[in-house]
C-alpha positions in Angstrom: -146.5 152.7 -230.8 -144.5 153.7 -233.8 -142.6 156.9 -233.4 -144.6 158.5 -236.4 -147.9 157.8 -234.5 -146.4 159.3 -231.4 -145.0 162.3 -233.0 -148.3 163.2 -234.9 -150.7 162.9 -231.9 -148.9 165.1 -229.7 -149.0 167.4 -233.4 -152.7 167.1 -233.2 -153.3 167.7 -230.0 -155.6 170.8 -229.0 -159.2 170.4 -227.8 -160.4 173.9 -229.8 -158.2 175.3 -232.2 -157.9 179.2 -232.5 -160.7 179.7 -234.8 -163.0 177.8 -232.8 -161.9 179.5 -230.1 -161.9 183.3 -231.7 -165.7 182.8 -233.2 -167.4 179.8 -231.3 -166.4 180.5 -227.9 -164.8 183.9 -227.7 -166.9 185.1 -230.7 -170.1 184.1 -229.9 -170.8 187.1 -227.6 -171.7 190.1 -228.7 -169.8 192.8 -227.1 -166.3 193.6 -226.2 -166.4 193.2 -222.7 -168.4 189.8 -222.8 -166.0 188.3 -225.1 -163.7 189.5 -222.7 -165.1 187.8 -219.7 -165.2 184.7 -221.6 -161.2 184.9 -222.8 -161.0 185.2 -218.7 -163.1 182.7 -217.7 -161.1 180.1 -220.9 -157.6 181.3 -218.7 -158.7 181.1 -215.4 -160.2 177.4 -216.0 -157.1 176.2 -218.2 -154.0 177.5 -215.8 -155.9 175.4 -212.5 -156.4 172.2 -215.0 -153.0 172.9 -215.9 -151.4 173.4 -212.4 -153.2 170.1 -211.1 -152.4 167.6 -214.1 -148.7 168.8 -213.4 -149.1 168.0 -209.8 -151.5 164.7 -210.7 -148.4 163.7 -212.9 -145.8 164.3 -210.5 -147.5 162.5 -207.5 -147.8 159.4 -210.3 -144.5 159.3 -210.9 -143.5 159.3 -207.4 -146.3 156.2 -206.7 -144.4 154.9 -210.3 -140.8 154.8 -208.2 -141.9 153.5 -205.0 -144.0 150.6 -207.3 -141.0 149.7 -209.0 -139.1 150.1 -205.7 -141.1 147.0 -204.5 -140.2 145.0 -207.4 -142.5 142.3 -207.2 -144.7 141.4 -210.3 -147.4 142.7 -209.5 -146.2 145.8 -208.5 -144.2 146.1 -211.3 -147.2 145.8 -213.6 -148.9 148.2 -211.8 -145.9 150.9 -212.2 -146.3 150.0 -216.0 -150.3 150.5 -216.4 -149.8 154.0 -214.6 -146.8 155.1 -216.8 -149.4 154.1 -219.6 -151.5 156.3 -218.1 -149.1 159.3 -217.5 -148.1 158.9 -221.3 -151.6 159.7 -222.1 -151.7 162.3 -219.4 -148.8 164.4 -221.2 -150.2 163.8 -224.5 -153.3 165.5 -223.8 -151.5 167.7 -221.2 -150.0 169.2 -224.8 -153.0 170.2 -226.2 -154.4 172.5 -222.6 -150.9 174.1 -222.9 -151.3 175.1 -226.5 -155.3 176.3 -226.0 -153.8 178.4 -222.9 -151.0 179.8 -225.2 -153.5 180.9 -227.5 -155.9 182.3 -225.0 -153.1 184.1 -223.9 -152.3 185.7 -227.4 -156.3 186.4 -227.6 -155.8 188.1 -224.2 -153.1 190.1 -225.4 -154.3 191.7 -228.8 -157.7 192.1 -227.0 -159.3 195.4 -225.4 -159.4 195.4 -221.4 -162.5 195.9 -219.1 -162.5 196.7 -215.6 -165.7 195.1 -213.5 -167.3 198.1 -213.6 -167.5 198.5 -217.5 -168.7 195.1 -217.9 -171.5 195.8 -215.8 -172.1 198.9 -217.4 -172.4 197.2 -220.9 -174.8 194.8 -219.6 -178.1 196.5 -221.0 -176.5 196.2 -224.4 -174.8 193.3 -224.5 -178.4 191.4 -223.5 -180.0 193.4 -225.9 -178.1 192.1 -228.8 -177.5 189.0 -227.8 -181.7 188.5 -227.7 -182.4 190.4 -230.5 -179.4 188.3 -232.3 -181.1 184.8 -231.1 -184.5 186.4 -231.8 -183.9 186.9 -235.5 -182.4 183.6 -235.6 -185.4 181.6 -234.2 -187.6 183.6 -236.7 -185.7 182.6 -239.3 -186.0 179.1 -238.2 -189.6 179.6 -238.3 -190.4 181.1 -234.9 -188.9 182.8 -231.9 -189.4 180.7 -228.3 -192.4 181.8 -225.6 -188.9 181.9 -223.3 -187.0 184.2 -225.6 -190.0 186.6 -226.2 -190.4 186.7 -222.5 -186.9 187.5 -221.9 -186.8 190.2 -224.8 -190.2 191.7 -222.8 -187.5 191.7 -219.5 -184.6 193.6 -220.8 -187.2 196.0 -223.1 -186.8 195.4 -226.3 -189.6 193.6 -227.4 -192.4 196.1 -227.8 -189.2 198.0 -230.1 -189.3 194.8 -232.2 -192.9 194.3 -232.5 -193.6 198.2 -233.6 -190.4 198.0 -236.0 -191.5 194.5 -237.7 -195.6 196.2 -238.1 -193.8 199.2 -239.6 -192.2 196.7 -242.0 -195.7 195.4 -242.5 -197.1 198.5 -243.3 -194.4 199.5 -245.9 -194.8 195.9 -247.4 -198.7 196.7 -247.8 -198.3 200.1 -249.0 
């Protein structure tokens, strides 16, 4: 592969960059605390993929050696198809150490939340997040017998039903 190639897919590589991250991922919960979680959960995930895809590559390049220790053709052949694969393996290794880095900067400039808070803003944060998704659907043309139901769970339905005939009435008036 030329060198250029080489040197501008390890550039590009990232699977979400940080505004994905900050308002599709991250940013698509509606509270502190949630969006909190979810920076934890994005950490927690990356540093185990992380920690095994160092220990997957080291393990291949100790089955890499004792392949080319053998020296026979085939061997050596099969030393050189999983060195192809370990170059792709630290290529896209790149890109989960730059997502952590930024989840880690996200962490960082972000509030903090003990277990008990996030509980505690549980009411709210499913509130929102319904209403949120409820306004959407309607927009869309109509809201979901599942998300009407769920709304009619957390209580915030009969809320929106009085507060959209209120609207109706004012309209009419």
């Amino acid at each position: 592969m030329r060198e250029d190639i080489a040197l501008a897919l390890a550039e590009c590589q990232m699977p979400r960059t940080r505004y994905q991250l900050e308002h599709f991922v991250v940013g698509a919960h509606d509270t502190p605390e949630m969006r909190f979680v979810q920076v934890c959960r994005e950490l927690e995930a990356l540093h185990y993929t992380i920690k095994e895809v160092a220990l997957q590559i080291r393990k291949t390049e100790y089955e890499i050696e004792d392949l080319k220790e053998k020296g026979d053709r085939i061997s050596l052949v099969e030393a050189e198809i999983k060195e192809l694969g370990l170059e792709r393996t630290r290529l896209v290794a790149i890109g989960a150490v730059r997502e952590y880095d930024t989840l880690t900067e996200m962490f960082d400039e972000m509030p903090k939340f003990t277990r008990e808070q996030i509980d505690g803003s549980q009411p709210d944060y499913w509130q929102s997040r319904l209403s949120r998704q409820a306004h959407l659907q309607i927009m869309a043309g109509a809201a979901n017998w599942a998300h009407l139901e769920a709304l009619d769970q957390v209580g915030v339905l009969k809320t929106m039903i009085k507060a959209e005939q209120e609207k109706v009435k004012e309209i009419q008036q």
